[in-house]
Phi, psi and omega in degrees: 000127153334104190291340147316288171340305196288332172291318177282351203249303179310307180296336195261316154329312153334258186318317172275339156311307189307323162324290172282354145317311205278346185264349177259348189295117167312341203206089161108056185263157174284095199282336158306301178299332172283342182298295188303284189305342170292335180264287159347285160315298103043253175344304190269008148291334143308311180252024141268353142299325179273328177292313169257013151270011161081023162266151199249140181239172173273168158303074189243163185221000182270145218242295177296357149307289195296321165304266182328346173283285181306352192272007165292319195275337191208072186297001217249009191230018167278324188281010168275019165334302215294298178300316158283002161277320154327278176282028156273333177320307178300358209273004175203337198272004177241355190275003173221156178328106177095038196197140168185129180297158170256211175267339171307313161298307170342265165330286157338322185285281219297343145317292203292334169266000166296275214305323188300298178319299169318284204290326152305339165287306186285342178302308189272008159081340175309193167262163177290000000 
């Protein structure tokens, strides 16, 4: 693995400790923040597949752009379309005044980005 790759595969473990921190918390949790790092992760897995297979991308946070980049190297990953177009929402619409996840989204996110995380993981030879 690439030591860029291997930097993005650390930021996006980040964002998902947090995630499943923020998800077990009993009393107040933040469900925006589980959104955002459930999205967050997602991403920077997306671009540590593209960093090590060397395709270059843009600054980009829609998840399904960045899909559409990787499915040449991993056609079998059109079906998390779905989950990721889901979690891009997040990557900006709950982090401000007038829009807030509940726990059910929440909770959804922190599915569908469990499920993402696995098959990237196992892509990049980890463990899931």
């Amino acid at each position: 693995m690439k030591p860029l790759t291997a930097e993005w595969v650390g930021k996006a473990e980040g964002d998902f400790a947090t995630m499943e921190r923020e998800s077990r918390a009993r009393t107040d949790p933040n469900c925006d923040g589980i959104c955002f790092h459930a999205q967050q992760c997602a991403e920077k897995y997306l671009k540590a597949h593209l960093t090590e297979a060397e395709i270059p991308f843009v600054k980009i946070h829609d998840l399904v752009v960045l899909l559409d980049q990787v499915l040449p190297l991993y056609p079998l990953w059109e079906a998390y379309r779905v989950d990721l177009a889901f979690l891009s929402d997040f990557a900006v619409s709950f982090r401000y005044p007038g829009e807030s996840a509940d726990r059910e989204s929440a909770l959804d996110a922190r599915r569908r980005c469990r499920a993402f995380r696995r098959a990237a993981r196992t892509a990049l030879g980890l463990k899931p």
